[in-house]
C-alpha positions as CSV (number, residue, x, y, z in Angstrom):
1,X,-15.9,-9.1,-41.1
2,X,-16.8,-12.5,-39.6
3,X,-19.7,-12.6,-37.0
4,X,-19.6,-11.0,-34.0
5,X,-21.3,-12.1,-30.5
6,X,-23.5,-8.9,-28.6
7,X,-22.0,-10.7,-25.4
8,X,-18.7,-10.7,-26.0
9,X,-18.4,-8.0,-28.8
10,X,-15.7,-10.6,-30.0
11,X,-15.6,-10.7,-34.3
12,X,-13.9,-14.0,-35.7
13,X,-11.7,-12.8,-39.0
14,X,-13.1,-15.3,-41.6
15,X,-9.4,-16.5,-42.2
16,X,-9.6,-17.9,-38.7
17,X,-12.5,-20.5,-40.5
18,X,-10.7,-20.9,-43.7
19,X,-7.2,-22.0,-42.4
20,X,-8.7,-24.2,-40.0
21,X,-10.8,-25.7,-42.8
22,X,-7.7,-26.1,-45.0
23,X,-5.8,-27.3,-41.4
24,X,-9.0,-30.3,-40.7
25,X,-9.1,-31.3,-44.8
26,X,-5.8,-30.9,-46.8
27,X,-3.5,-31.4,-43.7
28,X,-1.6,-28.7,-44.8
29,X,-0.7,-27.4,-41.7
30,X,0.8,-28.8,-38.3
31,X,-1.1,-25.5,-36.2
32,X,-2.4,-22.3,-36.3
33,X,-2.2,-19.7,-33.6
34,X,-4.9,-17.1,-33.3
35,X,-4.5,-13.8,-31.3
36,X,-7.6,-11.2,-30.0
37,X,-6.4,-7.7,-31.7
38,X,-9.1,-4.8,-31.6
39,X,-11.9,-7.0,-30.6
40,X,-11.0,-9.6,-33.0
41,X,-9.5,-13.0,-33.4
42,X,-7.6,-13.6,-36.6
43,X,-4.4,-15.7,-37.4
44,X,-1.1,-15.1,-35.3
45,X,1.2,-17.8,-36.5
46,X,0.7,-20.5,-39.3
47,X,3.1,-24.0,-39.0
48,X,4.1,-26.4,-42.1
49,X,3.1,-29.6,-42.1
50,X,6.9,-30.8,-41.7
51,X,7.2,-28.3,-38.2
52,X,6.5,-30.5,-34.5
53,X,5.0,-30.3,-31.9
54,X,8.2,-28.8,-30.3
55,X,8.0,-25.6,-33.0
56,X,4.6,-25.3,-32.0
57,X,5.2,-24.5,-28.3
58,X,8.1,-22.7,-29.1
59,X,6.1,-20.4,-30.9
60,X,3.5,-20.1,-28.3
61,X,4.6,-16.1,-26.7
62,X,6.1,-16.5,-22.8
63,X,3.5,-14.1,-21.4
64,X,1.1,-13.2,-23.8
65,X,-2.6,-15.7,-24.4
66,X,-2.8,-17.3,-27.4
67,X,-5.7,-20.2,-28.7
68,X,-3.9,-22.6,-30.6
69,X,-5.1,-26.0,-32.9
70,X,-2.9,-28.3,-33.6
71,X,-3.2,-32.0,-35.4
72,X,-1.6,-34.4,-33.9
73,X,-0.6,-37.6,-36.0
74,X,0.8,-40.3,-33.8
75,X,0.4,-44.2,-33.6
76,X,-1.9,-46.3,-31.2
77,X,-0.5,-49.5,-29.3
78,X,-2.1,-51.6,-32.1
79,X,0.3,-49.8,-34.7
80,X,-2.5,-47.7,-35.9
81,X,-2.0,-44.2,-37.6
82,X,-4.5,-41.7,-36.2
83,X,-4.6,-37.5,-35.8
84,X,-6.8,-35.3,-33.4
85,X,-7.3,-31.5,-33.5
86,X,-6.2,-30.8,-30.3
87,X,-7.7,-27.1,-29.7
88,X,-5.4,-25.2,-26.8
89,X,-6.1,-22.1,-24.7
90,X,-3.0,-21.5,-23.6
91,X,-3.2,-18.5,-21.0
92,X,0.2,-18.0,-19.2
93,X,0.5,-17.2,-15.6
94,X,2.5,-14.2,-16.5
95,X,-0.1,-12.7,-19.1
96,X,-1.8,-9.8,-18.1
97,X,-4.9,-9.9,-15.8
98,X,-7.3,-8.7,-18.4
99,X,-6.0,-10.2,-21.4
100,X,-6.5,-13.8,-19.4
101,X,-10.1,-12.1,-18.8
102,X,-10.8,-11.5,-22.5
103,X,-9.1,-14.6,-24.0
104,X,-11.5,-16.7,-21.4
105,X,-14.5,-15.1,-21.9
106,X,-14.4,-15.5,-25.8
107,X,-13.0,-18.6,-26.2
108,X,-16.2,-21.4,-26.2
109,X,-17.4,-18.7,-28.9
110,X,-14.1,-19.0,-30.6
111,X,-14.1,-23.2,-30.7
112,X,-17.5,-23.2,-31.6
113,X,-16.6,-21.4,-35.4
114,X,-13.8,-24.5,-35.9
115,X,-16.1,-27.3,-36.4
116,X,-14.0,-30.7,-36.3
117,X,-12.1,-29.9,-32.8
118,X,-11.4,-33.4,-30.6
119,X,-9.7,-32.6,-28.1
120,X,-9.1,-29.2,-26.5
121,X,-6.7,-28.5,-23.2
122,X,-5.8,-25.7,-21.5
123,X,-2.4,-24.6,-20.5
124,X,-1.0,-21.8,-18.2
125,X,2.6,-23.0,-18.4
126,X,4.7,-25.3,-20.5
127,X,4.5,-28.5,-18.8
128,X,0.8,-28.6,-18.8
129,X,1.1,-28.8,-22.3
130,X,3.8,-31.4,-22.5
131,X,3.9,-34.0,-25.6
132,X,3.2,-36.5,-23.2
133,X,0.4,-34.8,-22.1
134,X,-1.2,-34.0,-25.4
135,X,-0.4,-37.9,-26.4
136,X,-2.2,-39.1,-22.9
137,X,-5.4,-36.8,-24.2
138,X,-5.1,-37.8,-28.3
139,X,-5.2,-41.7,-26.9
């Protein structure tokens, strides 16, 4: 079951890997949300390539953590079309103590297993993770 860390006794479910990969080369998806259960990270949510950025924090939960990629596509000044894997640790004010403990302690493990992140931000409520934010950081 994925590879697990003596440290953190954290295991990465392989389909973590493989949608990411499948995220980073087909752009298939829009995000993926990944959730700790049991000692383990594996996939929470999975968004279509049509959903935004809006459907993405939307399905981020109020007061539980979450890590998050999502590819952003947007357009420079110089009418250029570009995308960055944004990789988010979003950690809510109002999650529990020792779930923001666990999610933190595990997550430069986590990042390290999605090879092709560019970006990554971390967000304990909505407005830190703004689309004008997230355009600020992709630029």
């Amino acid at each position: 079951m994925g590879s697990a860390n003596a440290a953190s006794g954290m295991a990465v479910n392989d389909e973590c890997k493989l949608k990411f990969l499948e995220l980073k080369s087909k752009r298939n998806y829009r995000f993926i949300t990944y959730k700790i259960v049991d000692q383990q990270v594996i996939v929470d949510k999975i968004g279509g390539h049509d959903e935004t950025y809006e459907d993405f924090t939307n399905s981020l939960p109020a007061d539980e953590c979450r890590y998050a990629v999502f590819d952003f596509d947007f357009t420079t000044d110089e009418n250029c079309q570009k995308s960055k894997i944004f990789f988010i640790a979003w950690s809510p004010d109002t999650s529990k103590v020792r779930m923001k403990m666990v999610y933190a302690s595990s997550k430069d493990r986590f990042k390290r297993e999605l090879d092709g992140i560019q970006v990554e931000l971390q967000a304990t409520d909505p407005s830190e993770m703004s689309f004008d934010i997230i355009k600020s950081r992709a630029l």
